[in-house]
Structure formats: structure tokens, C-alpha cells
N, C-alpha and C positions, 0 to 999 in steps of 0.2 A: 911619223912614218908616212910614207907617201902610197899615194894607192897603187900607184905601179910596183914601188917593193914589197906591197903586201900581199901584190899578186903572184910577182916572179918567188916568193916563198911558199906560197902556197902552190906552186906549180910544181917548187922542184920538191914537195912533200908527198904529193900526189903523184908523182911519177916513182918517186922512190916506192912509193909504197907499191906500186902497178908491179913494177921490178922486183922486188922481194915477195910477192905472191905469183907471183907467173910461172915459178917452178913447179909448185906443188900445186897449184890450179892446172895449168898443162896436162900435168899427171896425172889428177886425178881425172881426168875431160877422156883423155885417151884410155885408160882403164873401164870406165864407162863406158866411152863406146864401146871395145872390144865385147865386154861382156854384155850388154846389150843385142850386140850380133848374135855373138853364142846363144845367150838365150830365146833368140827370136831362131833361131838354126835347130834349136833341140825342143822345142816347146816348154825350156823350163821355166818357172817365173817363183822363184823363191825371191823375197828382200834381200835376205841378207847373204846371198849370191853377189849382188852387186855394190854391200854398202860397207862389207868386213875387205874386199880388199881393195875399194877405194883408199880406207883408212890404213891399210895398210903401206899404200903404195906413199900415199903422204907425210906418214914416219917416216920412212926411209929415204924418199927424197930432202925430208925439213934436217934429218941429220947428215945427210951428203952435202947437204948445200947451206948447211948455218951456219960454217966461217964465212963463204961470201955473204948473205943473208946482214950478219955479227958487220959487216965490215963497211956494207952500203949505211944503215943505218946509224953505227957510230963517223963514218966520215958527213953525213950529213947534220949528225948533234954534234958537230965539233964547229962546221962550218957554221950553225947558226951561234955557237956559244962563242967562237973566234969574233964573229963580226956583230953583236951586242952593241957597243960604241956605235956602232957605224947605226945601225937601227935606230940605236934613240936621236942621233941628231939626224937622221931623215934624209 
């Protein structure tokens, strides 16, 4: 394998993976802020004000969005399992 395909795999692995967490990181970034505000707005400062529905917001994004999620990463383990051959002769 040559160092250039060992990079362009590793690039499109690390993008995919950017791409499959950027729903649920998004979400939970904006949830944060919101409630951030809020409690800089009311003086309140409980943890777990801000940490139950972060997690929250991230279930239900990870199951709105796990068939794309399911779809990005099985087309990328197919594309590296299709092109095997092609890898070892370099």
C-alpha cells in the first residue's frame, strides 16, 4: 500500500466519523447553550439542569438519525471490504 492510499483512507474515515457525530454533538452544543443562558438569566446553577437533558436530547437525536448514521458507515465498510485486491496490490 502506498502512502498516498493510506492516507486518502484514512481521510475518508475521519470524515465519516466527523459526519456521523455532528448530529448529536450539534445537539447537544445547542442544548447547552440554551440552558446555559437560562441559567445565567435565573441564577440557577444546578449540574444536573444541564447534563440530564443534554443526554437527553442525544438519544433522541442518535435514534432519529441511526438509519443515516447505519448507512454512512456500512457504505464506507463495504467500500473498504469491495476494494481489498485493489489495497494489497498497492
Amino acid at each position: 500500500m502506498s502512502e498516498a492510499l493510506i492516507i486518502a483512507i484514512a481521510k475518508q474515515a475521519i470524515w465519516t466519523a466527523i459526519l456521523v457525530s455532528a448530529p448529536i454533538l450539534i445537539v447537544s452544543l445547542l442544548i447547552g447553550l440554551f440552558i446555559s443562558i437560562f441559567q445565567a438569566a435565573t441564577s440557577i446553577s444546578d449540574a444536573t439542569l444541564n447534563f440530564a437533558p443534554k443526554v437527553l436530547g442525544a438519544i433522541v437525536v442518535f435514534f432519529f438519525t441511526m438509519p443515516w448514521m447505519l448507512n454512512k458507515l456500512i457504505s464506507l465498510v463495504h467500500y473498504l471490504l469491495k476494494n481489498i485486491p485493489y489495497f494489497i496490490r498497492g
